[in-house]
C-alpha positions, 0 to 999 in steps of 0.5 A, spaced: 500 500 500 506 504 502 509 503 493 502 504 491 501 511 494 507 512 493 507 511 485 500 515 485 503 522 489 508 521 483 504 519 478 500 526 480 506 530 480 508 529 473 503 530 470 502 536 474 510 538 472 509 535 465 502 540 464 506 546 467 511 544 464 507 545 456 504 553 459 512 554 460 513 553 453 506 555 450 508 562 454 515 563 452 513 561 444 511 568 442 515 572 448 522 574 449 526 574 455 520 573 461 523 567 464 522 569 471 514 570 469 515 563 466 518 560 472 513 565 477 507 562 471 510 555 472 510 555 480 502 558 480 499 553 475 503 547 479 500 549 486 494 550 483 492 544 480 496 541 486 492 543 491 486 544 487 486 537 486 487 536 492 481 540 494 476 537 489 477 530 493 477 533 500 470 535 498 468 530 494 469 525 500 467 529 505 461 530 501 460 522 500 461 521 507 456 525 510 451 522 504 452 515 507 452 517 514 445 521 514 442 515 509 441 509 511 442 504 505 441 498 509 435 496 506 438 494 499 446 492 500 447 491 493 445 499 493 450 501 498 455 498 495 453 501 487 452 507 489 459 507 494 463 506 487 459 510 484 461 516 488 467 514 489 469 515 481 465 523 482 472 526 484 476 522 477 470 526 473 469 532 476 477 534 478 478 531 470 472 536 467 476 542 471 483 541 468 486 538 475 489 531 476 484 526 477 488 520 479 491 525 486 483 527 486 481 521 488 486 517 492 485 523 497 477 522 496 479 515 497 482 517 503 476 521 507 471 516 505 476 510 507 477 514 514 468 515 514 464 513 508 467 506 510 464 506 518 457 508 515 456 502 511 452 495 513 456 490 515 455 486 508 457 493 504 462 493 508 465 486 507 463 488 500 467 493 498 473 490 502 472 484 498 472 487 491 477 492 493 482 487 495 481 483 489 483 489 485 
């Protein structure tokens, strides 16, 4: 789990370094000498789309997590359960639709939901999601 995350906060940032890396080029392809307000562009856009995929994930997990802790789905588990992956993906669309990185929205998003969502499930949506998280 340790190497998984590890690889995902890498992933993140080199597509991160990679995007602010193409504004670089695209701001000094029609500019003479305005390497200090490239590198300055360059530093904003990364923490930007950094933090503000971060962000989209914090919300999209708490938003989750609060939605599963205020509804209860133990009438229908397979419900529970569909609808836990379904909203998990919620963080990937939305961080991708803004232009941030979706893969560093949704591990963070996983992260909220894992320390909250997680507990507000049933014991089979429980068992459920731990089976087909484990087995992927």
């Amino acid at each position: 789990m340790i190497v998984f995350g590890e690889s995902a906060i890498n992933d993140a940032v080199s597509i991160a370094l990679a995007r602010s890396a193409e504004n670089v080029a695209y701001m000094t392809e029609n500019q003479e000498n305005i390497m200090l307000e490239a590198s300055i562009g360059t530093l904003t856009h990364f923490l930007i789309y950094f933090f503000g995929s971060m962000l989209v994930g914090a919300i999209c997990g708490i938003i989750v997590s609060y939605i599963f802790a205020k509804i209860d789905f133990y009438v229908v588990p397979w419900i529970e359960t569909g609808l836990f992956f379904i909203l998990s993906y919620l963080p990937y669309i939305l961080s991708e639709s803004l232009g941030l990185s979706g893969i560093l929205a949704i591990l963070i998003s996983a992260i909220f939901m894992r320390n909250y969502a997680f507990h507000s499930l049933s014991p089979v949506g429980q068992l459920t999601v731990e089976n087909i998280v484990g087995m992927t």
